[in-house]
N, CA and C atoms as an extended XYZ file, in Angstrom:
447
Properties=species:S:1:pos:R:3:atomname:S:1:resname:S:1:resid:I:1 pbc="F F F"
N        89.765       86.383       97.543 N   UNK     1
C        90.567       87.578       97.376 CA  UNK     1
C        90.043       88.647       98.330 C   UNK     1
N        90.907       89.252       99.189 N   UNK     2
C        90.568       90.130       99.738 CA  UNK     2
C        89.934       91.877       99.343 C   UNK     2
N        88.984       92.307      100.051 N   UNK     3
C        88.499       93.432       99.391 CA  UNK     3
C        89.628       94.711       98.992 C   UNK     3
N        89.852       95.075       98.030 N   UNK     4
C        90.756       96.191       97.707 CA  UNK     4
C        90.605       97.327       98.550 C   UNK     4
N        89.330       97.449       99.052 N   UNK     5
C        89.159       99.405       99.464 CA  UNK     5
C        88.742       98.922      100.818 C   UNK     5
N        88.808       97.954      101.194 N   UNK     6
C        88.528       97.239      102.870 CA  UNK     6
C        89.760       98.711      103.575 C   UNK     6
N        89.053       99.076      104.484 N   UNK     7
C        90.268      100.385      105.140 CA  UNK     7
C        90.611       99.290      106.580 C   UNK     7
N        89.801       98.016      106.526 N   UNK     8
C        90.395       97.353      107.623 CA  UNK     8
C        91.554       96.930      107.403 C   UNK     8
N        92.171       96.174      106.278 N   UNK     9
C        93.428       95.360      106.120 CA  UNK     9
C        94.561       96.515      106.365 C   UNK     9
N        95.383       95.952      107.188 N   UNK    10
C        96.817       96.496      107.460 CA  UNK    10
C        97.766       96.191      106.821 C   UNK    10
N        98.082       96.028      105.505 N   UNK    11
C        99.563       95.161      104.992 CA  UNK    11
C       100.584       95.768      105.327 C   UNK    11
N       102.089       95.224      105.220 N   UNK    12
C       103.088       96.195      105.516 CA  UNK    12
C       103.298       97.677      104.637 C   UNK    12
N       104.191       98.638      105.149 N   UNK    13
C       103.426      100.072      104.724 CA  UNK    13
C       104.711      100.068      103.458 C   UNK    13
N       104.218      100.943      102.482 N   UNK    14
C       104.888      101.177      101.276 CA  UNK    14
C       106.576      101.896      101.490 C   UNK    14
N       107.041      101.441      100.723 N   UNK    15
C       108.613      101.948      100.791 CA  UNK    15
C       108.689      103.370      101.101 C   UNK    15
N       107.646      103.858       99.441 N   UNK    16
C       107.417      105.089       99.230 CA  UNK    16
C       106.211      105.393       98.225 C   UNK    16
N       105.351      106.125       98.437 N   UNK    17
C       104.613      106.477       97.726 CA  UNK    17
C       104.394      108.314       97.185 C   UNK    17
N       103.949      108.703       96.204 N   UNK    18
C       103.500      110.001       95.650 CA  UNK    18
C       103.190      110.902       96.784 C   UNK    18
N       103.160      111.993       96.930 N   UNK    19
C       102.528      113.117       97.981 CA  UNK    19
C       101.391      113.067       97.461 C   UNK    19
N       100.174      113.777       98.195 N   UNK    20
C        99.157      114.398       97.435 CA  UNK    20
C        99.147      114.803       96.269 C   UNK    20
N        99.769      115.665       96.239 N   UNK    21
C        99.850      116.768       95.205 CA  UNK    21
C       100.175      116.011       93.765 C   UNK    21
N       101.172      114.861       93.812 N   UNK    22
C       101.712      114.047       93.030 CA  UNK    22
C       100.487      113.386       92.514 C   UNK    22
N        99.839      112.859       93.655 N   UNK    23
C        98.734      111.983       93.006 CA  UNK    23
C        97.685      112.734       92.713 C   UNK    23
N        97.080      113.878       93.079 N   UNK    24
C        96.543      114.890       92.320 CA  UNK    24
C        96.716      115.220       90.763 C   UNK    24
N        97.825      114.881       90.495 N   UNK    25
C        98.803      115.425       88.897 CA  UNK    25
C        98.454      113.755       87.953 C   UNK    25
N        98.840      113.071       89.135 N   UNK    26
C        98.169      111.599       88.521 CA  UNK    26
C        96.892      111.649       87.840 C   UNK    26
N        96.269      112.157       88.726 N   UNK    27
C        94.398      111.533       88.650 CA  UNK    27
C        94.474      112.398       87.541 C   UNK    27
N        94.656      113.898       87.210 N   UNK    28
C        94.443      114.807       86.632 CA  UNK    28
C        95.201      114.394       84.938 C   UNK    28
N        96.145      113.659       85.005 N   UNK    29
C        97.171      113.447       83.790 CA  UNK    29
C        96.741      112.008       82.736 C   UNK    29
N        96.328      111.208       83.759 N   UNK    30
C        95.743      110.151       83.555 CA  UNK    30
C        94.893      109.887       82.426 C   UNK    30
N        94.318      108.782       81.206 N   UNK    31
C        93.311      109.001       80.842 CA  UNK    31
C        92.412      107.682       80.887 C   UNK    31
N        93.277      106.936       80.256 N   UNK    32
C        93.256      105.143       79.919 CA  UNK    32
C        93.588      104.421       80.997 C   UNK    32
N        92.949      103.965       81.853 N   UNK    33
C        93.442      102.901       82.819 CA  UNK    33
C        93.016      100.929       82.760 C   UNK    33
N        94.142      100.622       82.742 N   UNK    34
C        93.834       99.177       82.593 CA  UNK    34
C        93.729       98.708       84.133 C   UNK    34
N        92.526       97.983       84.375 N   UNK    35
C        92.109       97.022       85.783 CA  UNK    35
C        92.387       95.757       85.983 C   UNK    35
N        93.366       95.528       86.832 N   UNK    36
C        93.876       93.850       86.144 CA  UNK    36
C        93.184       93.589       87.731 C   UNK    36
N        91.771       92.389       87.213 N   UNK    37
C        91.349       91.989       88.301 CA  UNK    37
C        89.786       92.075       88.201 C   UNK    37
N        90.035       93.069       87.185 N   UNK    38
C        88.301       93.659       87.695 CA  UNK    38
C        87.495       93.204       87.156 C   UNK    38
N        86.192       92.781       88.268 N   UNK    39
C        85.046       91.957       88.751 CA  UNK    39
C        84.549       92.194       87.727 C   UNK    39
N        83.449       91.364       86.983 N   UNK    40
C        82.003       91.465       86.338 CA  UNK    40
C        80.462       91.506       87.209 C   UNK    40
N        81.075       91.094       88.917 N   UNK    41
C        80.104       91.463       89.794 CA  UNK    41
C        79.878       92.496       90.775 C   UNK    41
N        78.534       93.025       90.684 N   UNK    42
C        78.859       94.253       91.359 CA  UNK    42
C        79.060       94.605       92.906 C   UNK    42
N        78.851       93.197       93.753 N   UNK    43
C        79.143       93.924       94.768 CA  UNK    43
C        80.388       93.864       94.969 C   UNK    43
N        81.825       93.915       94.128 N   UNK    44
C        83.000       93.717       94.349 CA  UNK    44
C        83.772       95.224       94.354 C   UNK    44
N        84.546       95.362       94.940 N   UNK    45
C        85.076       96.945       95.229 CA  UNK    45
C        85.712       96.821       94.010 C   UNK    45
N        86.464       96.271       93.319 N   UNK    46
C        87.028       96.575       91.750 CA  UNK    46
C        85.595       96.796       90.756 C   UNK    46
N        84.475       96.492       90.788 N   UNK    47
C        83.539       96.719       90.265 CA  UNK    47
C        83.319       98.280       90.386 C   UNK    47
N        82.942       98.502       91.846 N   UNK    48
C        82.543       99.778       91.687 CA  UNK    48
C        83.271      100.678       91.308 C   UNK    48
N        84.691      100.044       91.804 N   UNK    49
C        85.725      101.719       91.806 CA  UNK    49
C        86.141      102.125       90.360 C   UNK    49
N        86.042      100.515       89.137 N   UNK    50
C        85.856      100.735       87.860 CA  UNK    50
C        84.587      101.332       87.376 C   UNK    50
N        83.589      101.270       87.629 N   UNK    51
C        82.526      102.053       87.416 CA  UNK    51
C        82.519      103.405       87.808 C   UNK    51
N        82.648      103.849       89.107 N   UNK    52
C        82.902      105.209       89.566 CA  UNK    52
C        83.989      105.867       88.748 C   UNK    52
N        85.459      105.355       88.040 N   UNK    53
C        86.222      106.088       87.562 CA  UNK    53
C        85.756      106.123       85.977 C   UNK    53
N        84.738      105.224       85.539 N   UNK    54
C        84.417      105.470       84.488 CA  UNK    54
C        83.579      106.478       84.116 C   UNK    54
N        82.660      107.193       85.093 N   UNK    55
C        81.358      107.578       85.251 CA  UNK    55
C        82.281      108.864       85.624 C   UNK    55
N        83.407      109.359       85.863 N   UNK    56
C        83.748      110.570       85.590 CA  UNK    56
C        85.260      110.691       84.862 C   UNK    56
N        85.013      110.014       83.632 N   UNK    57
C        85.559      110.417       82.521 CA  UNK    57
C        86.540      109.739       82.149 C   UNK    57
N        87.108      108.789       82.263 N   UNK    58
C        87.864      107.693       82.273 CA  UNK    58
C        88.079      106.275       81.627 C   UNK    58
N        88.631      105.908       80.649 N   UNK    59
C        88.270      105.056       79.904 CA  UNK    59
C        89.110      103.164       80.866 C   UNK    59
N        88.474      102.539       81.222 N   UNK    60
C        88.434      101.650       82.059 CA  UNK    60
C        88.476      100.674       81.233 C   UNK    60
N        89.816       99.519       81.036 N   UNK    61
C        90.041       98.956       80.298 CA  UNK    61
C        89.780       97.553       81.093 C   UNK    61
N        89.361       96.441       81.449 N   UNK    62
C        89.228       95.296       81.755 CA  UNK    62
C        90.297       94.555       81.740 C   UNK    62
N        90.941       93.964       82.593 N   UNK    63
C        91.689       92.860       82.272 CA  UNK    63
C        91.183       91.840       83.778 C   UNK    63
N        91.060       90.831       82.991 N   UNK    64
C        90.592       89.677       83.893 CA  UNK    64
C        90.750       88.509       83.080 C   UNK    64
N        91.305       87.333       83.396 N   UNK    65
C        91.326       86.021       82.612 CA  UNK    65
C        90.112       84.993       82.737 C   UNK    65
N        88.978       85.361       83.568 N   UNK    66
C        88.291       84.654       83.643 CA  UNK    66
C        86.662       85.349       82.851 C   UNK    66
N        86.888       86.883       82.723 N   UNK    67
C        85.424       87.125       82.433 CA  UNK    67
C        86.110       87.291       80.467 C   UNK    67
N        84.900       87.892       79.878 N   UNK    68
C        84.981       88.320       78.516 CA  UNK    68
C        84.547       89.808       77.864 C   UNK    68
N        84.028       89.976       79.468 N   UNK    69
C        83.399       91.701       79.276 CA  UNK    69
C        82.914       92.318       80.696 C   UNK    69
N        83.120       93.463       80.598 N   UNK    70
C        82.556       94.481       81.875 CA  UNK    70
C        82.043       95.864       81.560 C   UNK    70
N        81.240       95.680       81.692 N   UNK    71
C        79.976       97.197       81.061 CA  UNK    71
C        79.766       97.338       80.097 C   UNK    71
N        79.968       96.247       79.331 N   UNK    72
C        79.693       96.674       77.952 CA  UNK    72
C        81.737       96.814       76.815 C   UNK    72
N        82.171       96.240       77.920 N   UNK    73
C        83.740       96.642       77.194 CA  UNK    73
C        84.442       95.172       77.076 C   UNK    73
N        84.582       95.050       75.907 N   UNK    74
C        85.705       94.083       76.265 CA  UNK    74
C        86.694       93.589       77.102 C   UNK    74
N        86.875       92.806       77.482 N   UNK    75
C        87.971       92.428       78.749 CA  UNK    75
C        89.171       91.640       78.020 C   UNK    75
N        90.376       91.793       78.494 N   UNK    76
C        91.164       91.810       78.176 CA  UNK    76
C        91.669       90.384       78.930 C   UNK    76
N        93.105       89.510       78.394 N   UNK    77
C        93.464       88.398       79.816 CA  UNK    77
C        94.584       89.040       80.077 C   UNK    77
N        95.401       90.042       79.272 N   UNK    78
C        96.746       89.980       80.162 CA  UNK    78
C        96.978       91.364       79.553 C   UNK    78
N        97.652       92.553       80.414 N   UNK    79
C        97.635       94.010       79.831 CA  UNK    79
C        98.761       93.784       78.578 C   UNK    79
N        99.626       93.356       78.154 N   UNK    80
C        99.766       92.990       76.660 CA  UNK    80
C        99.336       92.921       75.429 C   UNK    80
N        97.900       92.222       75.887 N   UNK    81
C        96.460       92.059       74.963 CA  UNK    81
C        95.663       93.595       74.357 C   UNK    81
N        95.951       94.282       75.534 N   UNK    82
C        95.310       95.504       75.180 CA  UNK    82
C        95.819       96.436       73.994 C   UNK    82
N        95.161       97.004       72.807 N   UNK    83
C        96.153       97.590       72.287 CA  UNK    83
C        96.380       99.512       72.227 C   UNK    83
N        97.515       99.891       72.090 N   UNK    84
C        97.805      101.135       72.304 CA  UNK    84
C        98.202      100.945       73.788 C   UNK    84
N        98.489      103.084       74.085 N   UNK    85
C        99.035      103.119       74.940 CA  UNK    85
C        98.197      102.839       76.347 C   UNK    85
N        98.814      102.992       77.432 N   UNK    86
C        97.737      102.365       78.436 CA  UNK    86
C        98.940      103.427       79.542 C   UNK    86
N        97.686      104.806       80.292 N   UNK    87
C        98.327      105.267       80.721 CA  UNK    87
C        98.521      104.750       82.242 C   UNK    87
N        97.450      104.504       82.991 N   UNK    88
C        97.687      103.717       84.400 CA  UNK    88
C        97.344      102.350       84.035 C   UNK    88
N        97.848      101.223       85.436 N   UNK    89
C        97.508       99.990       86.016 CA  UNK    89
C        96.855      100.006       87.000 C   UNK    89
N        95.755       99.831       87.394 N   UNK    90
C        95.246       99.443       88.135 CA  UNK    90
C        95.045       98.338       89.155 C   UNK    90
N        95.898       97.976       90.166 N   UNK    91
C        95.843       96.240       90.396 CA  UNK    91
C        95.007       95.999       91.310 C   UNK    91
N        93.986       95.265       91.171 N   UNK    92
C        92.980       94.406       92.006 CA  UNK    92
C        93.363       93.188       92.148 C   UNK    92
N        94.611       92.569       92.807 N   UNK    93
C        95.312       91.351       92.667 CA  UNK    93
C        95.810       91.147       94.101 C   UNK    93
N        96.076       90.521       94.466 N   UNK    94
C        96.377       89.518       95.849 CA  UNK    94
C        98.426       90.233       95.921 C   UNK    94
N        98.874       90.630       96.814 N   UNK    95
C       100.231       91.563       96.728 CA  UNK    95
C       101.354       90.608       96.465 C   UNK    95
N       100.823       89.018       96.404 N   UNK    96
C       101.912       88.066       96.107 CA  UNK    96
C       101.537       87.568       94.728 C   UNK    96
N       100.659       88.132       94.366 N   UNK    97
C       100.461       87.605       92.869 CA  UNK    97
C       101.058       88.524       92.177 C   UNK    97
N       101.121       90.066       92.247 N   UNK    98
C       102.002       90.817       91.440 CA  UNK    98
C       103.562       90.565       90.834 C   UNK    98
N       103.710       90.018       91.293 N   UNK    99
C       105.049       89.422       90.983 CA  UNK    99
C       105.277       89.109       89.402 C   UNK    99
N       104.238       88.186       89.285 N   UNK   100
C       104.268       87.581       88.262 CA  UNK   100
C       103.843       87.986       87.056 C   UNK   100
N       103.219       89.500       87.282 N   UNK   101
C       102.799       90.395       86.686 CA  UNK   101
C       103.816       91.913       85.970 C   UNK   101
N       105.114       91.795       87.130 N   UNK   102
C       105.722       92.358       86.788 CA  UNK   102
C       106.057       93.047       85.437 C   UNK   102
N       106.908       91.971       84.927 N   UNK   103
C       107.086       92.070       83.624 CA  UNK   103
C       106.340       92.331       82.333 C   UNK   103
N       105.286       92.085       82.047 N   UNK   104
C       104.358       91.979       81.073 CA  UNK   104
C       103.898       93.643       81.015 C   UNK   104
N       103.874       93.761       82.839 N   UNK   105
C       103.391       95.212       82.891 CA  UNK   105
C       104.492       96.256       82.328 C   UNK   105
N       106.030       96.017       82.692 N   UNK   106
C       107.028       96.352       82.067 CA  UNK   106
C       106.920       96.935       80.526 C   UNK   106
N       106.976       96.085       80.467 N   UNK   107
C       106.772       95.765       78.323 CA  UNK   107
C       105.629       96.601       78.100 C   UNK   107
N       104.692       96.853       78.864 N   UNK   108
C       103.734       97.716       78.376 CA  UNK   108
C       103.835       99.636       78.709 C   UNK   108
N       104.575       99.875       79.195 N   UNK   109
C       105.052      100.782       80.054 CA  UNK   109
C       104.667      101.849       80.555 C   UNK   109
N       103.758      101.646       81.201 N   UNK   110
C       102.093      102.604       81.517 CA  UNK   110
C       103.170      103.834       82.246 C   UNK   110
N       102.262      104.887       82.392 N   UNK   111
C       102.984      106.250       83.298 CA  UNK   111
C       103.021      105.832       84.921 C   UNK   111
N       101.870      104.945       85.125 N   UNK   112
C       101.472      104.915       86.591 CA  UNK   112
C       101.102      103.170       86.662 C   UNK   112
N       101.640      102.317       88.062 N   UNK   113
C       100.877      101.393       88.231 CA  UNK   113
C       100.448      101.484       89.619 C   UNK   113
N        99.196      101.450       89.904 N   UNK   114
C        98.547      101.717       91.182 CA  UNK   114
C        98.086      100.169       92.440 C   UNK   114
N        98.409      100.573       93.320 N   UNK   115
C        98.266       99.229       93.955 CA  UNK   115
C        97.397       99.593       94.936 C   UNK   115
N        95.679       99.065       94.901 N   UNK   116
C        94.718       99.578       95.751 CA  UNK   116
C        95.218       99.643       97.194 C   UNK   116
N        93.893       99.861       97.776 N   UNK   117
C        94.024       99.945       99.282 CA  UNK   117
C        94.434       98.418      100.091 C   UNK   117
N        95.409       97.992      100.787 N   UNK   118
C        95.403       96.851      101.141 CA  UNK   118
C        96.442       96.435      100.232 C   UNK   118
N        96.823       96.426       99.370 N   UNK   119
C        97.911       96.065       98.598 CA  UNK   119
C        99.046       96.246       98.751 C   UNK   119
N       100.517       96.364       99.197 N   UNK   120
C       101.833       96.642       99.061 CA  UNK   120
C       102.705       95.279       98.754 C   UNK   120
N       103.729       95.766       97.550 N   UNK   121
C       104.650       94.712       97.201 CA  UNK   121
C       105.680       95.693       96.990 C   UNK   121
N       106.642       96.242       98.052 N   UNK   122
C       108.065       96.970       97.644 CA  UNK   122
C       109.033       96.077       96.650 C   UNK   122
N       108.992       94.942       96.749 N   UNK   123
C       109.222       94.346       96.091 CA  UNK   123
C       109.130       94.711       93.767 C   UNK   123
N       107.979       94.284       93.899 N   UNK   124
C       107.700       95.106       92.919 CA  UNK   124
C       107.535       96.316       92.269 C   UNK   124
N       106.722       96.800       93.544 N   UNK   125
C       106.855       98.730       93.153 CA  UNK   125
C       108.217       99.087       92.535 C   UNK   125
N       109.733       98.399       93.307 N   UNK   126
C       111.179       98.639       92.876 CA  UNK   126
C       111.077       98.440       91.107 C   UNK   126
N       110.746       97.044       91.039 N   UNK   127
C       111.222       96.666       90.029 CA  UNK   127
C       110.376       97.656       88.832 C   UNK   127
N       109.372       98.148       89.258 N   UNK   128
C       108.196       99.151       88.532 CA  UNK   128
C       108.861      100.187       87.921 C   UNK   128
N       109.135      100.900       89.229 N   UNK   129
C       109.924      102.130       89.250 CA  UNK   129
C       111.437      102.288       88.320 C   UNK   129
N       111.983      100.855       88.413 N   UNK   130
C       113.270      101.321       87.689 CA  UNK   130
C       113.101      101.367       86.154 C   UNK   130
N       111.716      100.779       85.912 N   UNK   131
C       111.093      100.616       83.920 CA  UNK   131
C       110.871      101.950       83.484 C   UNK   131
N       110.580      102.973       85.258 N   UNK   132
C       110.162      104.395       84.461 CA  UNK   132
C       108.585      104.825       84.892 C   UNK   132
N       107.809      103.910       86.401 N   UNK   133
C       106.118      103.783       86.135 CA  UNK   133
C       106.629      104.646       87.534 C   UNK   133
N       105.462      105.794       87.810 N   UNK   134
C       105.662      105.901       89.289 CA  UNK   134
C       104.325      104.932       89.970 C   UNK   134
N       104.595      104.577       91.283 N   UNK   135
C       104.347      103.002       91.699 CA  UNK   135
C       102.818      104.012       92.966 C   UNK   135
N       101.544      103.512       93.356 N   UNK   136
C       101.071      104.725       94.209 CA  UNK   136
C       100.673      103.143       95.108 C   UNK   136
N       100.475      102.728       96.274 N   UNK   137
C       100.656      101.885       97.115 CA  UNK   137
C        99.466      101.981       98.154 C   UNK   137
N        98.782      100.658       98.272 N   UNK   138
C        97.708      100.977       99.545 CA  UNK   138
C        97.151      102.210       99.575 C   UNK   138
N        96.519      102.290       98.540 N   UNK   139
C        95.597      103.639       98.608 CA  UNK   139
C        94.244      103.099       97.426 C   UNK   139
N        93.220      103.257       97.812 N   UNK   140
C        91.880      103.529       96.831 CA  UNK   140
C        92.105      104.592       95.629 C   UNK   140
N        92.252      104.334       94.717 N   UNK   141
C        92.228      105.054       93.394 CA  UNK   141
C        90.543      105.824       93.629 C   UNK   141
N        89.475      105.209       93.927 N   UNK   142
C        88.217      105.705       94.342 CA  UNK   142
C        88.279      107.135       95.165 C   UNK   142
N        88.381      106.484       96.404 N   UNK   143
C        88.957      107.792       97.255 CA  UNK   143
C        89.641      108.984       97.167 C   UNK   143
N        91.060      108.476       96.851 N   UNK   144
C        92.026      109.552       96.317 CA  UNK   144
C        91.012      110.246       95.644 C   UNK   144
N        90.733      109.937       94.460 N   UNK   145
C        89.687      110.734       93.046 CA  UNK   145
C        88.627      111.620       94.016 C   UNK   145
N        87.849      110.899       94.782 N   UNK   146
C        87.042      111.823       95.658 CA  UNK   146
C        87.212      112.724       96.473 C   UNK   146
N        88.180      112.596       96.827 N   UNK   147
C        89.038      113.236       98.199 CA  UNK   147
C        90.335      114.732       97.104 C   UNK   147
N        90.586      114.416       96.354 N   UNK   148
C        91.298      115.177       95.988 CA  UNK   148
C        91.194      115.989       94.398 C   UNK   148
N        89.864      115.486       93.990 N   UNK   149
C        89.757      116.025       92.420 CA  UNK   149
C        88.262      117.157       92.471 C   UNK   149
């Protein structure tokens, strides 16, 4: 799997994404974020950037089908599993695997689903957007947070 916050990868560029200011209102509105992807090892950029958003105030929900815990939190296999509301998505996922993710994420109907750095699926972001999620595309959730909070 390729690194999420790698600023080398070029994927094709997002339909449309949030302004600043938008994703400013994000980071700021935000509380609960589910990580579908995220590592139990640390040198993995979903590791840290779940740790860094936890470590300023953020409750970082796990979803991964292969681990059973991350920091001490339960991990989740599919954002369904999780219970209550779940205000962002977080995706640490490969941009052709979202697909299949679509829906489930649907049914759960977070405010925000975020697609790291290196990530774009217009494809999906569409189908996101018409459930009601605003969609934020090839961008570090890390960064942004640093850069703008």
């Amino acid at each position: 799997m390729p690194e999420a916050c790698d600023i080398s990868k070029r994927p094709e560029n997002p339909d449309q994404n949030p302004s600043p200011e938008e994703i400013t209102g994000i980071l700021k509105s935000v509380k609960r974020i589910a990580v579908v992807g995220l590592s139990n090892k640390p040198e993995r950029d979903s590791y840290r950037v779940g740790l860094y958003m936890k470590k300023n105030g953020y409750e970082i929900i796990p979803v991964h089908p292969n681990i059973t815990e991350w920091d001490g939190q339960k991990a989740y296999k599919s954002v369904l599993d999780i219970p209550g509301k779940i205000d962002m998505v977080d995706m640490f996922v490969r941009a052709d695997n979202i697909d299949a993710l679509v829906s489930e994420i649907n049914e759960k109907k977070p405010d925000v689903v975020w697609f790291q750095l290196g990530i774009v699926n217009n494809i999906a972001a569409q189908a996101l957007r018409a459930s009601g999620a605003t969609v934020v595309q090839n961008k570090c959730v890390k960064i942004e947070h640093a850069n703008l909070i």
